[in-house]
N, C-alpha and C positions, 0 to 999 in steps of 0.2 A: 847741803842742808836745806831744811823744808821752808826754811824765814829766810833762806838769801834770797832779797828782790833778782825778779830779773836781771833785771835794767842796772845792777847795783856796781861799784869798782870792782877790778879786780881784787880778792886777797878779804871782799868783806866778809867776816866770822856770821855774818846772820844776826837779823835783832834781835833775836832774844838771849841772843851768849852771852857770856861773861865778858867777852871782848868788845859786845860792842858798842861803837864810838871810839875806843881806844886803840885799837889794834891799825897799824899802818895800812894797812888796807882802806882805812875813813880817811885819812888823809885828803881833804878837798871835796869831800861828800856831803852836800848841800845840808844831810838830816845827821850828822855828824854830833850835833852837840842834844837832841831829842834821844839818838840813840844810847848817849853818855848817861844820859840821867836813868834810863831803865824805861822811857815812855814808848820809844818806838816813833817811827817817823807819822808826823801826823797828817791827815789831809789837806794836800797843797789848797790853799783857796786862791792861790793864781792859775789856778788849771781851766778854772771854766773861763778865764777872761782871756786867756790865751787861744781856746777852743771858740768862743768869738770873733775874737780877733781872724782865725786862720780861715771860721767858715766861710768864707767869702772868694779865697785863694783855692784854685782848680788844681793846681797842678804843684809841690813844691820839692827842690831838687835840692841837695848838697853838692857842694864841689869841695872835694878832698885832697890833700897830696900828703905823702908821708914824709915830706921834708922841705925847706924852705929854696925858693930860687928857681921851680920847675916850670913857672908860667901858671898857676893854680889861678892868681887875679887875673891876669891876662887872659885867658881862657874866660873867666865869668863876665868881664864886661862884655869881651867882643861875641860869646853866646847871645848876651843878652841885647847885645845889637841887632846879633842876627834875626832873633825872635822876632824883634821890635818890626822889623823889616815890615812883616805883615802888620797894616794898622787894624785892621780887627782883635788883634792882641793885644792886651793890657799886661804889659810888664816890670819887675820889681827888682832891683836887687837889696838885697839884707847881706852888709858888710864887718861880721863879727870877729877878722880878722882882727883881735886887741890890739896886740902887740906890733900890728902893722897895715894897717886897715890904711889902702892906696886905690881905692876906688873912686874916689871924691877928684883927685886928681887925674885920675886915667877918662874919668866922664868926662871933664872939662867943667865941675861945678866946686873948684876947692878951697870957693868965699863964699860959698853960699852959708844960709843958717837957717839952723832946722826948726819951724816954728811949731808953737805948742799952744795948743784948744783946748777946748771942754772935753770935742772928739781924743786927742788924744795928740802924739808929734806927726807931721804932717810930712810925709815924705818929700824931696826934693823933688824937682821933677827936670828931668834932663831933655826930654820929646813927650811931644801931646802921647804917646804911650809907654814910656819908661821912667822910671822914680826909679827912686835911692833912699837909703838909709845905711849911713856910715857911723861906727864910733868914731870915727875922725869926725864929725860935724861938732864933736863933745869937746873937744879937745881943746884948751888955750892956747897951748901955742905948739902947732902939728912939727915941731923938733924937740920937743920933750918925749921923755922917755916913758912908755908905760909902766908902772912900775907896779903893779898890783897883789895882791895875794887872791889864793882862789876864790874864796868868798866873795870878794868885790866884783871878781873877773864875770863869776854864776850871777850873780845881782844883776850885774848891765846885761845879760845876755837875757834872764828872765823880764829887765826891763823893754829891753827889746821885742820882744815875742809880745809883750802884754797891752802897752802901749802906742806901739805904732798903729797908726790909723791907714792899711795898707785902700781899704774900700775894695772896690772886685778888681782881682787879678789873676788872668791867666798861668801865668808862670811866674814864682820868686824864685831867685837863683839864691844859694847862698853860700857868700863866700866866706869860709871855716878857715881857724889857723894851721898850720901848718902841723901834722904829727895824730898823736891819739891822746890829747889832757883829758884835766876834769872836763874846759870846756867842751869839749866835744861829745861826753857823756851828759853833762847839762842838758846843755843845746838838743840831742837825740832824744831824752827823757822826754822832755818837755814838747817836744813835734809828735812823737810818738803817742804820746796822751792828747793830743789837741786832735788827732785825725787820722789818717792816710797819708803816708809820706811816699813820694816815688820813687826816692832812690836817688843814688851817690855815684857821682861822676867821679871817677878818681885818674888825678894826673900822675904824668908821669913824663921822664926822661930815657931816651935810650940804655942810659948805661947803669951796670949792675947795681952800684953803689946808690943809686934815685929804686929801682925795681927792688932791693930789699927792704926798703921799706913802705912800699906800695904792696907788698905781701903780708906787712904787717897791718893797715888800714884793710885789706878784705880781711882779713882775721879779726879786726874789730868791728868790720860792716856785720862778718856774720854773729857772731857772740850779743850782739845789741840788739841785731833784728832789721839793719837797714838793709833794702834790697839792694844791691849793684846793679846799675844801669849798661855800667861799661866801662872800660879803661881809654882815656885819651893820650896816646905817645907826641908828647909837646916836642919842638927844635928836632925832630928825625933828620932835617936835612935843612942848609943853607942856602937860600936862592941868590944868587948873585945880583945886586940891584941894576948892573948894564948890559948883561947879555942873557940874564935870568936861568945862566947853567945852574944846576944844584947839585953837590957835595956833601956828602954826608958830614956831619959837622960830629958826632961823637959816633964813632965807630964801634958796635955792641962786639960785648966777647960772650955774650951769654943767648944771643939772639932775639936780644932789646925788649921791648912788651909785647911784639907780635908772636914767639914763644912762652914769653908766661901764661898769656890770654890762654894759649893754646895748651897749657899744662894746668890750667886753673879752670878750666870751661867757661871763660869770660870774654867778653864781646868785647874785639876791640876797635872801636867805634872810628877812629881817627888817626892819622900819623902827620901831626901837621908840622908845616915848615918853619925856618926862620927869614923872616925878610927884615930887613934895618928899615922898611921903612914904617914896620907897625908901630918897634920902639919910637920912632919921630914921631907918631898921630899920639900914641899915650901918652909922652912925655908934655905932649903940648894940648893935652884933653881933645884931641880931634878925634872926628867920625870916623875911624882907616877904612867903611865899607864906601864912603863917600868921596876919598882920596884918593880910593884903591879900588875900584869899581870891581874890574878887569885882573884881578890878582890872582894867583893858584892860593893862596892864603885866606882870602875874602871866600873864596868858591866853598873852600874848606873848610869856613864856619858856616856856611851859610846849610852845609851837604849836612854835615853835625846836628845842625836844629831840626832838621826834618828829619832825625833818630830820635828823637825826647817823645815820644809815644807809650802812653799802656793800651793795651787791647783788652774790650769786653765783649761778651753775645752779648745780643741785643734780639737775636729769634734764632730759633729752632724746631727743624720740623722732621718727621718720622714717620715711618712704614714699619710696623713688627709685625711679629706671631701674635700678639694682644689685638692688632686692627691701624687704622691709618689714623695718623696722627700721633702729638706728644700727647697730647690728655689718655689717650689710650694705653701708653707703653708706661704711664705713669701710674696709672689710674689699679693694671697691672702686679706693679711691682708693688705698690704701697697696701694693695690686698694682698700680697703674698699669692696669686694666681700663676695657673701653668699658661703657657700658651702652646704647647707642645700636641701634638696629634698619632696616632699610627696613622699610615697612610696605605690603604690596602695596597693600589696601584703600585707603588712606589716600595711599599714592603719594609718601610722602616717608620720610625719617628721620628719626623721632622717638624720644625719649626714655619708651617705655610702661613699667609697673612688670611685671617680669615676674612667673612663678609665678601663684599663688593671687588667682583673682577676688575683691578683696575685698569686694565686693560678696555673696558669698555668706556673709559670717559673720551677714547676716542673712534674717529671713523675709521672706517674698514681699511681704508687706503693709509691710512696715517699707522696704523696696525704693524701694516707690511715692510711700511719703509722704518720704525723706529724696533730698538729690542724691549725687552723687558724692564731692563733698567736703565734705558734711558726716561722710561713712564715714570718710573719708580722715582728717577735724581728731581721731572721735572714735577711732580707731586711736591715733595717734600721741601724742595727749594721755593714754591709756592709757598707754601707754610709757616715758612721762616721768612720770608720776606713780608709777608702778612701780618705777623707777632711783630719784626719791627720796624711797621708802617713804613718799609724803604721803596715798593714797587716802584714808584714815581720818581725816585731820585736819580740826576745826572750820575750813570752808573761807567763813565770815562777810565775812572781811575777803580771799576771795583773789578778784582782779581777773583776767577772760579777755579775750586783745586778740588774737584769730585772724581775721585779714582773708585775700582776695583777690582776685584779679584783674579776672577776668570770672567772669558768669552761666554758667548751662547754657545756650548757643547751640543745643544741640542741640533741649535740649526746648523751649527758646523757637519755635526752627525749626517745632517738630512741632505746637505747639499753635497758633501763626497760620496752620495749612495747615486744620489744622480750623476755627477761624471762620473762615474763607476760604470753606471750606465749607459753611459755614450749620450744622457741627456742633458749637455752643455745649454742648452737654450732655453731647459727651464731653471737654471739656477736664476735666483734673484737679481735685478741688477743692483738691490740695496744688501746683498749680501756682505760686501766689502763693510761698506759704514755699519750695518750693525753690532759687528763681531770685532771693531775697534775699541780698544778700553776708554778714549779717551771721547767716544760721542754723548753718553750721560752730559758729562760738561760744557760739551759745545753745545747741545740744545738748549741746555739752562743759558748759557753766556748770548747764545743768537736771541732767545727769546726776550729779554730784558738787554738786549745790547751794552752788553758789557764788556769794555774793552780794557781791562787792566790785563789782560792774560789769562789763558785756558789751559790749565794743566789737569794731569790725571794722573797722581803716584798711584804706584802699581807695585805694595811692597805685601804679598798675600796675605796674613791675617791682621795684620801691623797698618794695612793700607789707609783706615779712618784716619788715627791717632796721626799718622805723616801726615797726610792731607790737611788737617787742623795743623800741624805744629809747625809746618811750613808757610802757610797762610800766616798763622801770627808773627812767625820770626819777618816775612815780607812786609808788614806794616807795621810793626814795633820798630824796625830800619829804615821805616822810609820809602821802602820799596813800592808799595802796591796804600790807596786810602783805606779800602775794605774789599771784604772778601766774603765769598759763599764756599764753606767747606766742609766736605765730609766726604762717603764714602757708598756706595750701592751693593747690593748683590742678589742675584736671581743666579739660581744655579741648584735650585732643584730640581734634579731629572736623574736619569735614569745612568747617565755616562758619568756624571760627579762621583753618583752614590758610590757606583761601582766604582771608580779610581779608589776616593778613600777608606771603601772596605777592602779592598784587597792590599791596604795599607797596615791594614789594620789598628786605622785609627777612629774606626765611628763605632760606638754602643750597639749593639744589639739586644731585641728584644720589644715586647710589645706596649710598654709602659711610661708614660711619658717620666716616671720618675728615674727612669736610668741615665737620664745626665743629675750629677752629683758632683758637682766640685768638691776636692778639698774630703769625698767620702772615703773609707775607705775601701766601699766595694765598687768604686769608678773601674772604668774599662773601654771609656773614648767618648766621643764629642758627640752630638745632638744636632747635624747640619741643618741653618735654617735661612730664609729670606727678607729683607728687606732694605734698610736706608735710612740714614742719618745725616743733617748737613745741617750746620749751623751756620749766624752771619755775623761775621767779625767786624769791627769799626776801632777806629784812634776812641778813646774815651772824648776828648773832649768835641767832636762831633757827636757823638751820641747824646753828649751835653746837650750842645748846643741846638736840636733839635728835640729834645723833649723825650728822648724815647727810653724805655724803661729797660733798664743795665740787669740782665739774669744771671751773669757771675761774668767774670776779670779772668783770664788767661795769665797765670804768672810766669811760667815756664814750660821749656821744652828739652827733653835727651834725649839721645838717643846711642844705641849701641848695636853690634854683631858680635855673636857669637866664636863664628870661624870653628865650628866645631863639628855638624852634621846639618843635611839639608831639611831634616826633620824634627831631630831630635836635638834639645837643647845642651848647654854643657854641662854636666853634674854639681860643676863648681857654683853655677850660678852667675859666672862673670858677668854673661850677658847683662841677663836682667840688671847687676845692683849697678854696673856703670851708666847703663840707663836711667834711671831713677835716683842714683848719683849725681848726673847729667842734668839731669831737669831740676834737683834741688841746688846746684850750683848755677844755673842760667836763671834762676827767680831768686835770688842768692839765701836760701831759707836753710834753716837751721831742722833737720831730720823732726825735732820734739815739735815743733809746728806746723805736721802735720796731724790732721784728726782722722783721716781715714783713705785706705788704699782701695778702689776699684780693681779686682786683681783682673789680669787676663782668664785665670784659669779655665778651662773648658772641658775637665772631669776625665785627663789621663792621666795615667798613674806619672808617669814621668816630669809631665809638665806642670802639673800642681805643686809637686814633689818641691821640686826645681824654686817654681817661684816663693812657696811661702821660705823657703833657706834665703832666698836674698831678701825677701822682706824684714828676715829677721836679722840679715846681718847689714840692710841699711836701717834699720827701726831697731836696736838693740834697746830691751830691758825697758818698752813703751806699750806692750799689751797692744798693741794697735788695731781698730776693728778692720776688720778684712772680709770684704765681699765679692764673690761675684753672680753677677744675675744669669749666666749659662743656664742653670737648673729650671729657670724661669722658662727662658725665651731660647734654648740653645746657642748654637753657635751660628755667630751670621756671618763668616769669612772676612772679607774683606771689611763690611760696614759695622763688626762688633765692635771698634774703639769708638767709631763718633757712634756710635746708636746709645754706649756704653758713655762716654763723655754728657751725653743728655741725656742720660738715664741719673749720673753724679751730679748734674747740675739741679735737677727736680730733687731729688735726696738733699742737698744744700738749701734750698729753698723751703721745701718742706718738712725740713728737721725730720725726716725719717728716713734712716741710712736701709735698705733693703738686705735682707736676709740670706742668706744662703739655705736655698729650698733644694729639699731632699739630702741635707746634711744630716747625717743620721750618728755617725762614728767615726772620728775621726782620729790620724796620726802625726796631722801636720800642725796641731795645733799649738803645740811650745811654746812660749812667749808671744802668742798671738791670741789676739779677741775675732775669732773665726764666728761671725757670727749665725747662729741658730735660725732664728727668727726677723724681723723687720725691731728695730729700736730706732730710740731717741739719740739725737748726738751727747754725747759725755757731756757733763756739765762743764765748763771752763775749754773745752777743746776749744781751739781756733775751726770755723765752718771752711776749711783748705785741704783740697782730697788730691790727691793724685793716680791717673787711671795708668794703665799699663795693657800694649798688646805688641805680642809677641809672635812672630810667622815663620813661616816655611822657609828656609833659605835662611835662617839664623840671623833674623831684622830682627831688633828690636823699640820700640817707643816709650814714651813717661811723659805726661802731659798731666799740669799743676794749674788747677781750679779753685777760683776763693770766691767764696759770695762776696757780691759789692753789700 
């Protein structure tokens, strides 16, 4: 119904029925007795003091468990120890645990008393960087029973969000009771409306009877709207306190939470142990990372906090058929212009980068020894580092993932003509390094010495979107602090052309309008040139340096086909488990997205293909659906990240780009295929998800939100 909030219980009839306030479904719902009288729920005027309250807090997490007993508090103090570890972190816990709120104790502060200002209550403070706020500090005497109804239970928990005087805090952890009540519906409303929430840690035990209901809490993460961060498997094994063997202590019959993860597309973050002697530091409020320096258990939280990361660009830079640079490929798409050419030479229409050889901004010698795209990676990775002011930065920990497609065919061409020859002596001695897929990235990695790792996915048209999605999943883990990623291609000549016409898969014809996604008189790609490569970072360095956030990476899928090297599978499997994939690793709910960058690239087959899975991950949501091929063609390898910063400009600047040369179309059934360049829907969330799909039955889904 069109008046069920969101956010509402399950089972609510909608405020304007007959039912509502009455109907069991209101049971414990804050606006229950508003919806009784026929008013409707009215505007919270605790909302902006909470939104207050929270502006101040970077980063704030839930910790969840669907059942009582799992280590859920455990788990949040000794995160929140481990954070603390670094003192340039300012950290919080908020203990709404009612019915059992044991964190005042497990701190070691469970006489304390929680004082109250003008500011508002004043957190405990446990280390010059970690505070507290427990309903046990409320409490007369902590062996009384809570005994509350839910009303009361919503009241203290709105009390809490409103009042606490948290001041700047990196991380608040928050320890949630056990299950899916009102309060948890409360508590989510009310964070939700105050901001950007990061996302729910949800615990868990080995065994089935703990993992049934940890299936129930992601069924309530997704339904709410909170993202999953990840799943942590608490007590996996017992470490023995004298010889420190370890034994599995609950033996899984279903294949514990590192099988769920893996049948839910959830990360799962941790398997940590049980050592008797963390229970002795909690029981008697001690520090166990100060007792236990040296523990497989200490390591294990400490490995855990260095996963609590979101990822955002921060810069982007680009090489099209529009010209060098993003202002250009933007500037492009938002005028609805071709960038497309016939090329007499060459005999087709392709996509070449016009203007300025860029090949000339170096010497002659420099020429000889780099290729094409590695100019191309080390251009555009200038660009992006440029946007955000990082050249200068200790780049130890930053990781390069610039793949693509194919080799220089050309020079490969020129140098087997000469040993053919018998002229081995004039091959290059930079023959070798040029025709590597993986030198784009090490020139960019040598030139700003960047030593997190140089990688170069190499998965053909699919290879941007990897490249980015791998990057993020490395530092949203902990893996890598930030990263330069994207994709290159040069592979205009004469030997491409040829392979993929005699595939027959490129357009023919003299007109830059014969690439046509999604037309019905498509008849193959539009091969074109250039390079894409964005600069990934933790958010809260990007904070912390001032630099300006151009959208949030929420997730990543990916899938294969297993069906043909070309051709994709009619069913569509591919695609929707990928895009499936990436809406379950950002844990988003399908209707929140606003719009698909499709792959397409104007064959009948492959268009065919994807708008069916759009329509059967997007059912019955009109979804607008673009893609810029028509524009700029096809760029092989670098269409996803060129395409990824083509969605992030359309997000930024509320104008979703068109499908040019969409004339007629068959695919368009429950899809908003769109025409022309528009506005985003009014009430859409600005959160797109791109898609690209290769040779060799790879596929990708990489999930973009404006900050």
């Amino acid at each position: 119904m069109s008046d069920v909030p969101e956010d509402a219980n399950a089972g609510c009839p909608g405020t304007g029925s007959a039912g509502a306030g009455k109907a069991s479904g209101c049971a414990g719902c804050p606006n229950q007795g508003a919806c009784a009288t026929g008013q409707g729920p009215p505007p919270d005027a605790d909302v902006p003091k909470i939104q207050d309250r929270f502006s101040r807090i970077k980063h704030k997490i839930l910790i969840l468990s669907g059942k009582g007993g799992v280590g859920k508090s455990t788990l949040t103090s000794n995160l929140a120890r481990a954070l603390a570890s670094d003192p340039s972190k300012q950290v919080a816990i908020l203990d709404v645990d009612i019915c059992g709120p044991s964190q005042p104790r497990m701190m070691g502060v469970e006489d304390e008393e929680v004082h109250n200002s003008a500011d508002g209550w004043t957190p405990v403070g446990i280390q010059p960087n970690l505070t507290l706020m427990s309903i046990a500090f409320l409490l007369g005497d902590k062996n009384d029973a809570v005994i509350w109804r839910g009303a009361r239970k919503n009241g203290m928990i709105k009390q809490f969000l409103k009042d606490v005087d948290w001041g700047e805090v990196d991380y608040l952890l928050i320890d949630t009771p056990p299950g899916t009540s009102d309060e948890h519906i409360s508590l989510v409303q009310f964070l939700l409306q105050a901001g950007p929430l990061d996302g729910a840690l949800i615990v868990s035990t080995p065994q089935e009877v703990s993992l049934l209901d940890v299936r129930k809490e992601v069924s309530f993460c997704i339904k709410t709207k909170v993202p999953i961060l990840g799943v942590v498997e608490n007590m996996a094994r017992f470490v023995c306190p004298n010889c420190a063997h370890t034994t599995l202590l609950f033996p899984t019959s279903t294949g514990g939470a590192e099988k769920m993860c893996e049948d839910s597309n959830l990360e799962l973050l941790a398997q940590l142990p049980l050592e008797p002697a963390l229970a002795e530091a909690l029981d008697n409020g001690e520090d166990f990372f100060e007792t236990n320096p040296d523990s497989t258990l200490a390591k294990s939280f400490m490995d855990l906090a260095e996963k609590m990361h979101r990822v955002v660009v921060t810069g982007m830079g680009a090489i099209s058929p529009f010209g060098v640079t993003v202002n250009a490929l933007k500037n492009g798409l938002n005028e609805g212009r071709s960038g497309l050419k016939y090329d007499e030479a060459l005999k087709f229409v392709v996509g070449s980068v016009p203007g300025e050889r860029v090949e000339d901004r170096w010497a002659a010698g420099q020429q000889r020894e780099m290729s094409r795209a590695s100019m191309f990676a080390l251009v555009a990775s200038d660009e992006a580092l440029s946007q955000a002011n990082a050249q200068n930065l200790d780049h130890d920990e930053t990781a390069v993932n610039i793949g693509t497609c194919m080799s220089d065919l050309e020079h490969i061409g020129e140098t087997a003509q000469k040993v053919a020859e018998g002229q081995t002596r004039r091959v290059s001695p930079y023959f070798v390094p040029r025709i590597l897929n993986n030198l784009p990235a090490g020139y960019v990695a040598m030139k700003y010495k960047m030593r997190g790792g140089v990688e170069a996915t190499s998965t053909a048209c699919a290879t941007g979107l990897h490249c980015i999605g791998n990057a993020f999943q490395s530092i949203r883990y902990g893996n890598s602090r930030r990263a330069l990623a994207g994709a290159v291609e040069c592979a205009l000549n004469p030997i491409a052309l040829a392979g993929f016409d005699r595939m027959r898969a490129l357009a023919r014809g003299d007109q830059p309008s014969i690439s046509r996604p999604f037309d019905k008189r498509r008849a193959g790609f539009v091969m074109s040139e250039g390079v894409g490569v964005v600069f990934l970072e933790r958010l809260e360095d990007a904070e912390a340096r001032g630099a300006q956030i151009l959208a949030e990476v929420l997730g990543y899928g990916i899938s294969s086909d297993c069906y043909h090297i070309s051709t994709p599978d009619p069913s569509a499997i591919g695609a929707v488990l990928s895009m499936r994939r990436a809406l379950g690793n950002a844990s988003l709910d399908p209707v929140q997205i606003g719009y698909v960058n499709a792959h397409a690239t104007s064959t009948p087959n492959g268009d065919s293909v994807e708008t069916e899975a759009v329509r059967k991950v997007f059912p019955n949501q009109n979804i607008a659906v673009s893609s810029i091929k028509g524009h700029i063609g096809h760029l092989l390898g670098a269409a996803g990240s060129v395409e990824a910063i083509a969605t992030i400009c359309a997000m930024n600047d509320n104008v979703l780009p068109g499908n040019r040369n969409l004339e007629e179309s068959e695919e368009d059934e429950g899809l908003n295929l769109l025409r022309n360049n528009s506005k985003w829907v009014d009430g859409h969330p600005k959160i797109s998800i791109c898609n690209s799909f290769g040779f060799g039955a790879t596929n990708a889904s990489l999930i973009l939100k404006q900050f």
